[in-house]
PyMOL CGO cylinders between C-alpha atoms (Angstrom):
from pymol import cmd
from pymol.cgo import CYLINDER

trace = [
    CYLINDER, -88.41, -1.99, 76.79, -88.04, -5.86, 77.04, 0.3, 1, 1, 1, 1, 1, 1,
    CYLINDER, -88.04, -5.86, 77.04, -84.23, -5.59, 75.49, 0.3, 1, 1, 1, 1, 1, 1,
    CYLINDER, -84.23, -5.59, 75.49, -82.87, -2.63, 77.57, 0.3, 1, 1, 1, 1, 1, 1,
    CYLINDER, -82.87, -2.63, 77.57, -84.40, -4.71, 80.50, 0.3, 1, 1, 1, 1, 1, 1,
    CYLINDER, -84.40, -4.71, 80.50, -82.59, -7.78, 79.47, 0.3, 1, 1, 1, 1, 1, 1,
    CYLINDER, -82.59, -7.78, 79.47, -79.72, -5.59, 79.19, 0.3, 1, 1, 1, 1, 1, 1,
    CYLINDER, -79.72, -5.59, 79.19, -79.30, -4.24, 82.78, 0.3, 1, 1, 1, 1, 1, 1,
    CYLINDER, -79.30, -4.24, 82.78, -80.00, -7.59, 84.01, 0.3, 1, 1, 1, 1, 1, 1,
    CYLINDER, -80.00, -7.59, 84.01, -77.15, -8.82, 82.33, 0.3, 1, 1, 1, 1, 1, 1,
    CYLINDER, -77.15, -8.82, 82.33, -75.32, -6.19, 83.81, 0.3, 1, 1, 1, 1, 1, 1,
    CYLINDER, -75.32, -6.19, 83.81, -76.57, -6.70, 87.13, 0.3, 1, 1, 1, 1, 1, 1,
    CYLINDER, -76.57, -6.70, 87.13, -75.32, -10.07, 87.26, 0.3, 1, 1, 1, 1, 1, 1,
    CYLINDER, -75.32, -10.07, 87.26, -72.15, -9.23, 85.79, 0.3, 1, 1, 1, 1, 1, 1,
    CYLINDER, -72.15, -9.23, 85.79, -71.45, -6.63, 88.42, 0.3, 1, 1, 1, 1, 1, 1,
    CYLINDER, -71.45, -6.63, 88.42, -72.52, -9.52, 91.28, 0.3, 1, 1, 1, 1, 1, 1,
    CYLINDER, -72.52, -9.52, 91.28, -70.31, -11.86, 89.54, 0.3, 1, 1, 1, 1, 1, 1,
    CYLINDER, -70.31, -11.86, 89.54, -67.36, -9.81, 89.59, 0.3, 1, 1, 1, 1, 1, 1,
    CYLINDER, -67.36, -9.81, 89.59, -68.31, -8.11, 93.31, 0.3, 1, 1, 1, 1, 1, 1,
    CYLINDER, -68.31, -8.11, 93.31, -68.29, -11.88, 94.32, 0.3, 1, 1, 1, 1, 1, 1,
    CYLINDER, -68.29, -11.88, 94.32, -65.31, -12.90, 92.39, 0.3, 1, 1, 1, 1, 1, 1,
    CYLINDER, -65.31, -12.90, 92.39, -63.34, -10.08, 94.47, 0.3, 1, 1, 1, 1, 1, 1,
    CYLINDER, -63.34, -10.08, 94.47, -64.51, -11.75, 97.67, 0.3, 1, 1, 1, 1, 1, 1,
    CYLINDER, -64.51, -11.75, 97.67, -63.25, -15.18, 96.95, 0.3, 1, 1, 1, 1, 1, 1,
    CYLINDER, -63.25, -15.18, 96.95, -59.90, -13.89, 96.12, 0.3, 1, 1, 1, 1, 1, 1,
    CYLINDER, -59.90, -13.89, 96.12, -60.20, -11.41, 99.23, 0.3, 1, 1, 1, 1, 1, 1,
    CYLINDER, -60.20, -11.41, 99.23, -60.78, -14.74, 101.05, 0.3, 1, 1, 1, 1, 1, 1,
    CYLINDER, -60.78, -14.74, 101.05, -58.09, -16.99, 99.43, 0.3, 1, 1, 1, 1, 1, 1,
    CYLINDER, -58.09, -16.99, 99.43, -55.41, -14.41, 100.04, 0.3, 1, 1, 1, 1, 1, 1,
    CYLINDER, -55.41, -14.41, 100.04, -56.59, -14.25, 103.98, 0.3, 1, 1, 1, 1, 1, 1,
    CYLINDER, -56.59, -14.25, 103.98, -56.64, -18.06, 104.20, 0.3, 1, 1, 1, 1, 1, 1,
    CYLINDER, -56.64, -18.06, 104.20, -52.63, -18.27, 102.65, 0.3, 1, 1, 1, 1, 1, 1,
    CYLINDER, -52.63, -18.27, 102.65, -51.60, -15.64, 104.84, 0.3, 1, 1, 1, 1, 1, 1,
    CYLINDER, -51.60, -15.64, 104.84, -53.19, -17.59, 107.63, 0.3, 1, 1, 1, 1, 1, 1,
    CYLINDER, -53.19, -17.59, 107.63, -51.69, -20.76, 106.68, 0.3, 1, 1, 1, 1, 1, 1,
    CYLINDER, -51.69, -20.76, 106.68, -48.18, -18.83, 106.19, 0.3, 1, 1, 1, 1, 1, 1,
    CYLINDER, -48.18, -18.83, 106.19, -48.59, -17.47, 109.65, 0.3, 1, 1, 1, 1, 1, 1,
    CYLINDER, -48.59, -17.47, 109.65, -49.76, -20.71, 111.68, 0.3, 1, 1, 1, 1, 1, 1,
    CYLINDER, -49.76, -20.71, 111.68, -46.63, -22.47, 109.62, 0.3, 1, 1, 1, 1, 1, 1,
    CYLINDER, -46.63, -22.47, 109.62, -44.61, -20.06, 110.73, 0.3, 1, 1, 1, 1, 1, 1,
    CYLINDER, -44.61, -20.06, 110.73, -45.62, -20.44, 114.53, 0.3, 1, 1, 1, 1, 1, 1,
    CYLINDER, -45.62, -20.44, 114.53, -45.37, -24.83, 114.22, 0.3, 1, 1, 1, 1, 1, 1,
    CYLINDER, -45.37, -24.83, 114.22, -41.68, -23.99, 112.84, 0.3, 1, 1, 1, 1, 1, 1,
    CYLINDER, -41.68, -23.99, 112.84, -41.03, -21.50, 116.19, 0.3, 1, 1, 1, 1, 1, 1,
    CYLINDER, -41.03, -21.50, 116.19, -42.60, -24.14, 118.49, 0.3, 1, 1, 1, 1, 1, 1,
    CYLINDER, -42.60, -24.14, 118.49, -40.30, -26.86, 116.82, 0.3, 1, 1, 1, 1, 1, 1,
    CYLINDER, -40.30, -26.86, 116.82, -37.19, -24.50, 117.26, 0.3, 1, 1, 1, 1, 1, 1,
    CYLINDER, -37.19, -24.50, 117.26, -38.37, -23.94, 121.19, 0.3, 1, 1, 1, 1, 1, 1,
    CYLINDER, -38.37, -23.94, 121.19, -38.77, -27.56, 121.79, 0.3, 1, 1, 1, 1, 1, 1,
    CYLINDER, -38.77, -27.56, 121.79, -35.79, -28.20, 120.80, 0.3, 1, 1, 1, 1, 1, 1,
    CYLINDER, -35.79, -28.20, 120.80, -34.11, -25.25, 123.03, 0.3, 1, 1, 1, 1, 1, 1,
    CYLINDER, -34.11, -25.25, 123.03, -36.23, -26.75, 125.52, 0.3, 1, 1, 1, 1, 1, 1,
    CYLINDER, -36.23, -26.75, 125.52, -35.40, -30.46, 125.32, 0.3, 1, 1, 1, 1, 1, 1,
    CYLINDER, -35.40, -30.46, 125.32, -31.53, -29.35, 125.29, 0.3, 1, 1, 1, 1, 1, 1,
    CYLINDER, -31.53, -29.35, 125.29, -31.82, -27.25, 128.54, 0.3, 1, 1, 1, 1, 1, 1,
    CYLINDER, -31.82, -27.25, 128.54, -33.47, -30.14, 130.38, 0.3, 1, 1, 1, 1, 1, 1,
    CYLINDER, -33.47, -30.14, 130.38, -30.99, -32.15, 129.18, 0.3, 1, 1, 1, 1, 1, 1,
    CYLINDER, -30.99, -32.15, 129.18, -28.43, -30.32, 130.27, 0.3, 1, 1, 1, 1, 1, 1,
    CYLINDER, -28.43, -30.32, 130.27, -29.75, -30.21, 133.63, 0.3, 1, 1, 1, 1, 1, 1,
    CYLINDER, -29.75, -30.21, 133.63, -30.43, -33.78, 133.67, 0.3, 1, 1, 1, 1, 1, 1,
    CYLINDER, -30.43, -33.78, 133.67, -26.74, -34.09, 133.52, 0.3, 1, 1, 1, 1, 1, 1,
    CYLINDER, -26.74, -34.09, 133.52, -25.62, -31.78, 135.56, 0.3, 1, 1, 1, 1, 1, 1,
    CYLINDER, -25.62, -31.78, 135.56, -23.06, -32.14, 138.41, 0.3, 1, 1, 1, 1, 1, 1,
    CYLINDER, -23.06, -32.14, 138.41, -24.68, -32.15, 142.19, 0.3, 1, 1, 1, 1, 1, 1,
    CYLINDER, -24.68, -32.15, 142.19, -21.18, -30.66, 143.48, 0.3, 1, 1, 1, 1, 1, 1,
    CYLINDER, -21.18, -30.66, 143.48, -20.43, -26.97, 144.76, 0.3, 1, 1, 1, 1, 1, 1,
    CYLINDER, -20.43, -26.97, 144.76, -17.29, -25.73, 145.05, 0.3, 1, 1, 1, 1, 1, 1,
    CYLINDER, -17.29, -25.73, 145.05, -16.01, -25.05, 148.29, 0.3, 1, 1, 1, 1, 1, 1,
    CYLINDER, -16.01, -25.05, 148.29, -14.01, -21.72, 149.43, 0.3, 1, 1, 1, 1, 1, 1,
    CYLINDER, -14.01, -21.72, 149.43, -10.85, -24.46, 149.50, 0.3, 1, 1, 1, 1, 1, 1,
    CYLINDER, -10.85, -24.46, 149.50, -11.41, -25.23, 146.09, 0.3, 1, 1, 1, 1, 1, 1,
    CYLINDER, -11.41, -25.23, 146.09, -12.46, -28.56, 146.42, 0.3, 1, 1, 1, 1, 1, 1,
    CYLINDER, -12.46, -28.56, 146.42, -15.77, -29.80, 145.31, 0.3, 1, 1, 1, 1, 1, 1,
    CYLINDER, -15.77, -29.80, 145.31, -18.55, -31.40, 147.89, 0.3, 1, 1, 1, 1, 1, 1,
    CYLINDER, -18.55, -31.40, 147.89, -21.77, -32.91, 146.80, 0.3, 1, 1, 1, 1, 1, 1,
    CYLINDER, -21.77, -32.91, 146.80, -24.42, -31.16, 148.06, 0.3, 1, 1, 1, 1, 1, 1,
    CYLINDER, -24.42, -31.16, 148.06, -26.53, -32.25, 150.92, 0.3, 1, 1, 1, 1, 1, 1,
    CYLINDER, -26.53, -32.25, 150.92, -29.84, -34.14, 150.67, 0.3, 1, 1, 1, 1, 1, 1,
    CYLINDER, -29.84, -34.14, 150.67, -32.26, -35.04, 153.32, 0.3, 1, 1, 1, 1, 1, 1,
    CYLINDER, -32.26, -35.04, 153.32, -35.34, -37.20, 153.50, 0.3, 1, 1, 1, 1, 1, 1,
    CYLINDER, -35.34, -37.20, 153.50, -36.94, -37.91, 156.77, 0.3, 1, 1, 1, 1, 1, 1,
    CYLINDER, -36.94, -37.91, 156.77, -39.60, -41.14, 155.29, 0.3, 1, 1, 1, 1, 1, 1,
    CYLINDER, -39.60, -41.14, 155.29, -40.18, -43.16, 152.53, 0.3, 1, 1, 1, 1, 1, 1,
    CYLINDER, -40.18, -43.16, 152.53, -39.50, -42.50, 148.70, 0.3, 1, 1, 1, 1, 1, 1,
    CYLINDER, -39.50, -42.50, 148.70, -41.79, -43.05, 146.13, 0.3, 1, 1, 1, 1, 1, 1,
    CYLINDER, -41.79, -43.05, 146.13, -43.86, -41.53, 143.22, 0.3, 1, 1, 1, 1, 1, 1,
    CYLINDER, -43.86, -41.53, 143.22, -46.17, -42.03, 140.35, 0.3, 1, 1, 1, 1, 1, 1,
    CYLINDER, -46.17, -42.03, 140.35, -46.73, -39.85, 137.56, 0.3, 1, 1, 1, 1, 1, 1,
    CYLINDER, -46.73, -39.85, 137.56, -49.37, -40.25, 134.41, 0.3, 1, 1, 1, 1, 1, 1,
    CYLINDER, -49.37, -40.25, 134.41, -48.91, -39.06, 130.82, 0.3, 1, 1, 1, 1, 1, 1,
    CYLINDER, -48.91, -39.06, 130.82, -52.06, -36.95, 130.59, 0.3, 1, 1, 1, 1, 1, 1,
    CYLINDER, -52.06, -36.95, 130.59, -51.23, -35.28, 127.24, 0.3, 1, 1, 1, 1, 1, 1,
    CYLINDER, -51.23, -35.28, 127.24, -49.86, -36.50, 124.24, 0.3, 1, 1, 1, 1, 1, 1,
    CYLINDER, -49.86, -36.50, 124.24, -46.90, -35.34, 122.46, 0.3, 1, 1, 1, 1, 1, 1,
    CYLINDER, -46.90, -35.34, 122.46, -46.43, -35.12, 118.55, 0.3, 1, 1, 1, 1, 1, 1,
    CYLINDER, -46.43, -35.12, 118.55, -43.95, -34.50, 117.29, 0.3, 1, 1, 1, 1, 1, 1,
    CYLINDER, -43.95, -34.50, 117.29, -41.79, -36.29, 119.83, 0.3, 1, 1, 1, 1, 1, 1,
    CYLINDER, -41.79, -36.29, 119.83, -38.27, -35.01, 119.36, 0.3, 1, 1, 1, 1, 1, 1,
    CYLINDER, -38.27, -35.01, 119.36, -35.13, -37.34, 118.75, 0.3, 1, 1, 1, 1, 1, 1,
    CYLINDER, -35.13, -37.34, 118.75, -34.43, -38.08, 122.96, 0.3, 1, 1, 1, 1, 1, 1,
    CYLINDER, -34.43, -38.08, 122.96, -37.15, -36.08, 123.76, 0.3, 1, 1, 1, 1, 1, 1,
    CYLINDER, -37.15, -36.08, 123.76, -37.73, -36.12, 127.60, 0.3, 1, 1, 1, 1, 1, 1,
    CYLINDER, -37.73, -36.12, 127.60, -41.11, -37.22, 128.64, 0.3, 1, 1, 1, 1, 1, 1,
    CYLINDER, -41.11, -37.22, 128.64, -42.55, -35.69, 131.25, 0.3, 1, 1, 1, 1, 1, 1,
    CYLINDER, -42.55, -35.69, 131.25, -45.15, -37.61, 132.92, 0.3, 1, 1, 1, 1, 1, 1,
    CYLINDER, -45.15, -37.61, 132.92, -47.04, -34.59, 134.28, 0.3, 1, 1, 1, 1, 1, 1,
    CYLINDER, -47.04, -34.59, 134.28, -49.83, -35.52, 135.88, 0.3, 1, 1, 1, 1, 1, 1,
    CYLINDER, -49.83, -35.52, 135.88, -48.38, -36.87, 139.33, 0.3, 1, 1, 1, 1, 1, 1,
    CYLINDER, -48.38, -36.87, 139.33, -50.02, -39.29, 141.93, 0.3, 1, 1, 1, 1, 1, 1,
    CYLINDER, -50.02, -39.29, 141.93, -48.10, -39.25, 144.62, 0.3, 1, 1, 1, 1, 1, 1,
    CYLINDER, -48.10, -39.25, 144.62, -44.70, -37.72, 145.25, 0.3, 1, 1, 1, 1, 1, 1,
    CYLINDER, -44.70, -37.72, 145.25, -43.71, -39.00, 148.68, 0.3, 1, 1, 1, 1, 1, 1,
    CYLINDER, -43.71, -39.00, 148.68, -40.60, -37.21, 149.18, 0.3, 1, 1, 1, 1, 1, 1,
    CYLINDER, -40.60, -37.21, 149.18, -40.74, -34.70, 146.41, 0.3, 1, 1, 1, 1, 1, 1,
    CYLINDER, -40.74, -34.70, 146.41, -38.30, -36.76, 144.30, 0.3, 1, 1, 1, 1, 1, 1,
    CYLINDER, -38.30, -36.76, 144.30, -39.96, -36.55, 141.26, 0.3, 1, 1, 1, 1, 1, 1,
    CYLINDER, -39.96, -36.55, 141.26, -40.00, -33.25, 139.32, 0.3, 1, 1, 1, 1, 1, 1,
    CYLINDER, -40.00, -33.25, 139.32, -43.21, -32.79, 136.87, 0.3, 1, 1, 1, 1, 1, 1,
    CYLINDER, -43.21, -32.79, 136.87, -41.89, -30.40, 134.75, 0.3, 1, 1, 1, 1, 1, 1,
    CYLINDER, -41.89, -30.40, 134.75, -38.75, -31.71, 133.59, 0.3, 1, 1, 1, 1, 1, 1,
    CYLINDER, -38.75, -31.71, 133.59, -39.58, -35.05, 133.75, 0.3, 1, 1, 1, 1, 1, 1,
    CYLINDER, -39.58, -35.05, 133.75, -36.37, -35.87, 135.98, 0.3, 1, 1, 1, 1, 1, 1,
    CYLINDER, -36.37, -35.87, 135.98, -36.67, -37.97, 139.44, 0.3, 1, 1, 1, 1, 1, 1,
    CYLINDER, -36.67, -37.97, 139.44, -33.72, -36.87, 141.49, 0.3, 1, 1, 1, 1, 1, 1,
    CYLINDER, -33.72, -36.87, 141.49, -33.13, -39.44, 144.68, 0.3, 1, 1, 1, 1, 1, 1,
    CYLINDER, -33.13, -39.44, 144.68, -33.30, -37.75, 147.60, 0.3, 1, 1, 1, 1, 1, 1,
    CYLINDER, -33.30, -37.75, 147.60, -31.09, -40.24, 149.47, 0.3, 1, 1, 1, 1, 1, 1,
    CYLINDER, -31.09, -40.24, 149.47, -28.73, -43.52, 148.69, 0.3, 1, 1, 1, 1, 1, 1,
    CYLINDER, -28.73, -43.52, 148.69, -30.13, -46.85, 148.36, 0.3, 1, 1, 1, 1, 1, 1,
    CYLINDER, -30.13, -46.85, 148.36, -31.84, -49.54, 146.16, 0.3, 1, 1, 1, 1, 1, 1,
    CYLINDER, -31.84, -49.54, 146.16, -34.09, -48.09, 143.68, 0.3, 1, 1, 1, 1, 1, 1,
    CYLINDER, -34.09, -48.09, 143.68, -37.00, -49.83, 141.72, 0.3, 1, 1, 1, 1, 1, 1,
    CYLINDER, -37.00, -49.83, 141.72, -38.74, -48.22, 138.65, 0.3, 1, 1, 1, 1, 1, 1,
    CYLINDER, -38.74, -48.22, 138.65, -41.39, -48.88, 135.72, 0.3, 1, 1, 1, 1, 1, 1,
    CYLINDER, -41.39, -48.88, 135.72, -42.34, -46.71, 132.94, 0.3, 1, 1, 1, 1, 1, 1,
    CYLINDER, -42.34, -46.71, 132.94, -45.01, -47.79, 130.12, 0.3, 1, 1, 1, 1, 1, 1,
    CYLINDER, -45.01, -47.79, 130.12, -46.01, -45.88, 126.33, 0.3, 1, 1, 1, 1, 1, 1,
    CYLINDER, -46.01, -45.88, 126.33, -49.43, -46.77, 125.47, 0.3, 1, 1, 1, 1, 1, 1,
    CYLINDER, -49.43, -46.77, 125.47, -49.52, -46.67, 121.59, 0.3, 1, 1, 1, 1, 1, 1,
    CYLINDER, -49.52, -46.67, 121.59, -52.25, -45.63, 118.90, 0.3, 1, 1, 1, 1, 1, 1,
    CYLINDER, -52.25, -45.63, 118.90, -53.49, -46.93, 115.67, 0.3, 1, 1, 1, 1, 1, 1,
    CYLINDER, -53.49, -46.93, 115.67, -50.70, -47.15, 113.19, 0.3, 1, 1, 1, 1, 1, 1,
    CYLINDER, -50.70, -47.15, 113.19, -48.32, -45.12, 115.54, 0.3, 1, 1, 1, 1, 1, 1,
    CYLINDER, -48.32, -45.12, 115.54, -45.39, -47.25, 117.25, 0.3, 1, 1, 1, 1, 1, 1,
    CYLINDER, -45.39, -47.25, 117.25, -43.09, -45.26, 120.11, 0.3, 1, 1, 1, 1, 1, 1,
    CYLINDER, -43.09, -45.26, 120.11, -39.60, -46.70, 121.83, 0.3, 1, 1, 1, 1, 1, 1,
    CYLINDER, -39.60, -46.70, 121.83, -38.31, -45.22, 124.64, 0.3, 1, 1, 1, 1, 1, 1,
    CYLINDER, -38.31, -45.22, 124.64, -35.86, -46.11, 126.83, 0.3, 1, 1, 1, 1, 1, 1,
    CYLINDER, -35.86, -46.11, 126.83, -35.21, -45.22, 131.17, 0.3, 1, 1, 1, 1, 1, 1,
    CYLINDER, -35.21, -45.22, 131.17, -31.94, -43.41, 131.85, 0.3, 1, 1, 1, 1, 1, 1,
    CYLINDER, -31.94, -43.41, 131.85, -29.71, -42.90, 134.72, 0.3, 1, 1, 1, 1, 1, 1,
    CYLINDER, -29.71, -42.90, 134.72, -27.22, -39.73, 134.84, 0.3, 1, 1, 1, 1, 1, 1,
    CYLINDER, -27.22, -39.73, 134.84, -27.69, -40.14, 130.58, 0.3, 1, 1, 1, 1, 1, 1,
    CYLINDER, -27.69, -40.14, 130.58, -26.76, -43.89, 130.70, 0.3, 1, 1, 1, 1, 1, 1,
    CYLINDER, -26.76, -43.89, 130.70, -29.49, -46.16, 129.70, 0.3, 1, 1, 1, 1, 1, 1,
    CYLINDER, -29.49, -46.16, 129.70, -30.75, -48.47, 131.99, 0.3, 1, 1, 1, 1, 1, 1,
    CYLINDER, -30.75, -48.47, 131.99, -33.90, -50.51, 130.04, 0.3, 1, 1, 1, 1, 1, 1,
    CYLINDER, -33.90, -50.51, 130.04, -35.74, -50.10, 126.98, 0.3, 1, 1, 1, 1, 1, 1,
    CYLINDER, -35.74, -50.10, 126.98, -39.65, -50.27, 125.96, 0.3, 1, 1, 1, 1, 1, 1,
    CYLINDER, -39.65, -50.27, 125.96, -41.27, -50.44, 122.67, 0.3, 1, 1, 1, 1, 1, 1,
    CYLINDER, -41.27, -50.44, 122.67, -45.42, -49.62, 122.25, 0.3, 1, 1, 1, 1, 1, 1,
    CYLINDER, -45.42, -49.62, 122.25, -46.08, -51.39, 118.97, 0.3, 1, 1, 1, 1, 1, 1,
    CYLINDER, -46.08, -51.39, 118.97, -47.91, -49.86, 116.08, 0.3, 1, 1, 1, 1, 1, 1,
    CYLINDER, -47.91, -49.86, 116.08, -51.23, -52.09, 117.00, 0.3, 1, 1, 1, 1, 1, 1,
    CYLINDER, -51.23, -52.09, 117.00, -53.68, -49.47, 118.46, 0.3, 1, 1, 1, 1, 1, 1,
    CYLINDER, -53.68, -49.47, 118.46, -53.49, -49.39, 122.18, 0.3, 1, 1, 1, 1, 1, 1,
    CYLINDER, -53.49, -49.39, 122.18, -50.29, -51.60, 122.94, 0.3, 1, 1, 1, 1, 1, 1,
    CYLINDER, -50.29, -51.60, 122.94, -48.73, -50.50, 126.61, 0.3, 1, 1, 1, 1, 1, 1,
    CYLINDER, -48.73, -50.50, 126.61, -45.05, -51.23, 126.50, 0.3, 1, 1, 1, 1, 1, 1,
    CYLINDER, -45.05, -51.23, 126.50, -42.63, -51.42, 129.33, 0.3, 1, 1, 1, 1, 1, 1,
    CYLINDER, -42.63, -51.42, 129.33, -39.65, -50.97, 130.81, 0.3, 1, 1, 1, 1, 1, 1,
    CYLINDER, -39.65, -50.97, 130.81, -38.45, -51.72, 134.20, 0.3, 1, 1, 1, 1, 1, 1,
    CYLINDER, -38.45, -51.72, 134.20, -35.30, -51.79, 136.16, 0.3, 1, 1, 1, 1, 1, 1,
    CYLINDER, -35.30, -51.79, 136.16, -33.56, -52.06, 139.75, 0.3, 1, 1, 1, 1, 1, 1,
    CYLINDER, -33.56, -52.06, 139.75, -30.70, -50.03, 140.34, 0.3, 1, 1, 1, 1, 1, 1,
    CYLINDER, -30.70, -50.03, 140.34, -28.60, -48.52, 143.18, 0.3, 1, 1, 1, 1, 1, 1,
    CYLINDER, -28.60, -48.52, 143.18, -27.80, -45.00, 143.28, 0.3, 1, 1, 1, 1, 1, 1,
    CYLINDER, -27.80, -45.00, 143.28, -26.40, -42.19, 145.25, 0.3, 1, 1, 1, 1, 1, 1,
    CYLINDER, -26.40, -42.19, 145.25, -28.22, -39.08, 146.82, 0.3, 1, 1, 1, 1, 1, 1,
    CYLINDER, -28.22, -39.08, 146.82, -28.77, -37.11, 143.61, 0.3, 1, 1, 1, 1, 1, 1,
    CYLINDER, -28.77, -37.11, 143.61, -28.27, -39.34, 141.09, 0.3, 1, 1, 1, 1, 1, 1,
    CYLINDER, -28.27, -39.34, 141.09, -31.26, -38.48, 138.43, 0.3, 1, 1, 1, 1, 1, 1,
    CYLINDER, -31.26, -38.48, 138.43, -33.16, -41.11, 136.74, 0.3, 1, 1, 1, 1, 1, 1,
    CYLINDER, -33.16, -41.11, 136.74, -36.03, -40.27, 133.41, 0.3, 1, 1, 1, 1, 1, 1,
    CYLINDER, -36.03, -40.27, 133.41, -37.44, -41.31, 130.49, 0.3, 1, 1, 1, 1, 1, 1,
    CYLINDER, -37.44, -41.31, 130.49, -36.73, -40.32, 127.03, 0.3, 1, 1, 1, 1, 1, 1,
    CYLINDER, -36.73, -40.32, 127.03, -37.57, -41.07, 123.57, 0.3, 1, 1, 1, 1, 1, 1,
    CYLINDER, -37.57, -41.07, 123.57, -35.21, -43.43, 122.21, 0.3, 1, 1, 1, 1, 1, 1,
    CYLINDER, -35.21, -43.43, 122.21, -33.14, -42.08, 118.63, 0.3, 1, 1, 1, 1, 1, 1,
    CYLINDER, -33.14, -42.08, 118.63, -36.28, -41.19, 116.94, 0.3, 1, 1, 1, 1, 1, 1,
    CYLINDER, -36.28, -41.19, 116.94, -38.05, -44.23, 117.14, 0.3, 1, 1, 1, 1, 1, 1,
    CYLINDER, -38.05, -44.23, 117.14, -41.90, -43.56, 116.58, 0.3, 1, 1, 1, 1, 1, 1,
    CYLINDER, -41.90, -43.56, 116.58, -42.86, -40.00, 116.22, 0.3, 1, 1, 1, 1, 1, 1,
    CYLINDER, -42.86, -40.00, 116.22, -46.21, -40.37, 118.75, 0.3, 1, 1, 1, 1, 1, 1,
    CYLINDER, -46.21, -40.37, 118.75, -46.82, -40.33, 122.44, 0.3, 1, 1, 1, 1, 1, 1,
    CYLINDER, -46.82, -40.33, 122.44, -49.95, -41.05, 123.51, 0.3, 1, 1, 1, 1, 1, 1,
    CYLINDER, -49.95, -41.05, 123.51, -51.30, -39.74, 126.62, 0.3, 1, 1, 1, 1, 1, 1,
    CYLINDER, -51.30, -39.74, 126.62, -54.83, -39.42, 127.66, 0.3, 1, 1, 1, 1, 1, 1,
    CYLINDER, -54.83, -39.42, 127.66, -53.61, -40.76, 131.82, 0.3, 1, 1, 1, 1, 1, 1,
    CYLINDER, -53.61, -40.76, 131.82, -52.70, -44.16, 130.49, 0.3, 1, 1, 1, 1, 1, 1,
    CYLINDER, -52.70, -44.16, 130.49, -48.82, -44.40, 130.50, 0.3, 1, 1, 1, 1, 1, 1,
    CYLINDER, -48.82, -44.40, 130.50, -46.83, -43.89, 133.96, 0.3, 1, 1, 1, 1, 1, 1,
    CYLINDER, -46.83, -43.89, 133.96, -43.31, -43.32, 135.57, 0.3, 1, 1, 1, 1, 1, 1,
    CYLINDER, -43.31, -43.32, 135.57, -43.32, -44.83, 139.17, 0.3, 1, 1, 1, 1, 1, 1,
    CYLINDER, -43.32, -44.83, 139.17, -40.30, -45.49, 141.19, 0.3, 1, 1, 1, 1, 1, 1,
    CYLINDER, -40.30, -45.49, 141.19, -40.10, -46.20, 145.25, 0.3, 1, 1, 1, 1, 1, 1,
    CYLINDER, -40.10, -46.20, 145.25, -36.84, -46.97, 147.75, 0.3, 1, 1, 1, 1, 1, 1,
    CYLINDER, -36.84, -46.97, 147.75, -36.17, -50.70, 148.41, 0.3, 1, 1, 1, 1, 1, 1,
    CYLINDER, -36.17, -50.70, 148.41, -33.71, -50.32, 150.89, 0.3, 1, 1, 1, 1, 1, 1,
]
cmd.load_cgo(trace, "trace")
């Protein structure tokens, strides 16, 4: 009896072996078609970033005229009755930062006369006049980030956050422009692949005069 005992036992725990065996490569093949899929969906988010960054782009450079019946072109009208002036925060960070990647400082402070668009990233001056503004990147450990402010596309300062963990960098500027003219921050050439948010960064402006 004690052999056919010793037997079946050893079949037993062949049978377990192999049940479990089947499970672990149940489980493997879930896992790489898991990791196929979520590679899949970081390579669709890259492509749509990309779409994205080149549509605000394109609107950051965009013309403020409208064609007239006569065929002429006439910038289009912009009012403000008070003051300008805004502040925005970087709440969340942003990795990877594309090549001239817009930043959009989304968490916003104050907005007084609704220059300052949160979702594009793009302050568009509601009327003429002296302009100041100061952006800062607020690094992390081992991470470094330039960026560069741009009016209409044409640079206008530059700011570097070093790779020493929690370095603020800056970049500030006065500048005139005209009712429309569109000021923002970007990513400068693919310098530094890390934004750090977390409130600390900003993008302020205000009218001088």
């Amino acid at each position: 009896m004690a052999p056919r005992s010793a037997v079946w036992c050893f079949v037993v725990v062949l049978v377990t072996v192999g049940i479990n065996c089947n499970e672990e490569d149940e489980i493997r093949e879930r896992i790489e078609k898991l990791e196929a899929l979520n590679n899949n969906l970081k390579q669709q988010l890259t492509n749509q970033k990309i779409v994205y960054n080149d549509l605000v782009n394109e609107l950051a450079t965009s013309s403020d005229f409208i064609e007239r019946s006569d065929g002429r072109e006439k910038r289009q009208a912009l009012t403000c009755a008070g003051p300008v002036v805004f502040h925005a925060r970087l709440q969340n960070s942003i990795y990877p930062i594309g090549t001239n990647q817009i930043i959009a400082y989304e968490d916003v402070v104050t907005n007084v006369g609704n220059g300052y668009d949160s979702f594009t990233g793009l302050f568009r001056a509601p009327i003429g006049g002296a302009y100041e503004f100061i952006a800062t990147m607020w690094s992390s450990d081992g991470n470094y980030l330039e960026f560069e402010m741009v009016r209409n596309g044409v640079d206008l300062c530059y700011g570097r956050a070093s790779q020493t963990n929690q370095t603020m960098g800056s970049c500030v500027t006065m500048v005139e422009l005209a009712a429309g003219d569109r000021v923002w921050v970007r990513h400068l050439s693919g310098r530094g692949t890390y934004a750090n948010g977390q409130d600390y960064p900003s993008f302020a402006g205000h009218l001088i005069v």
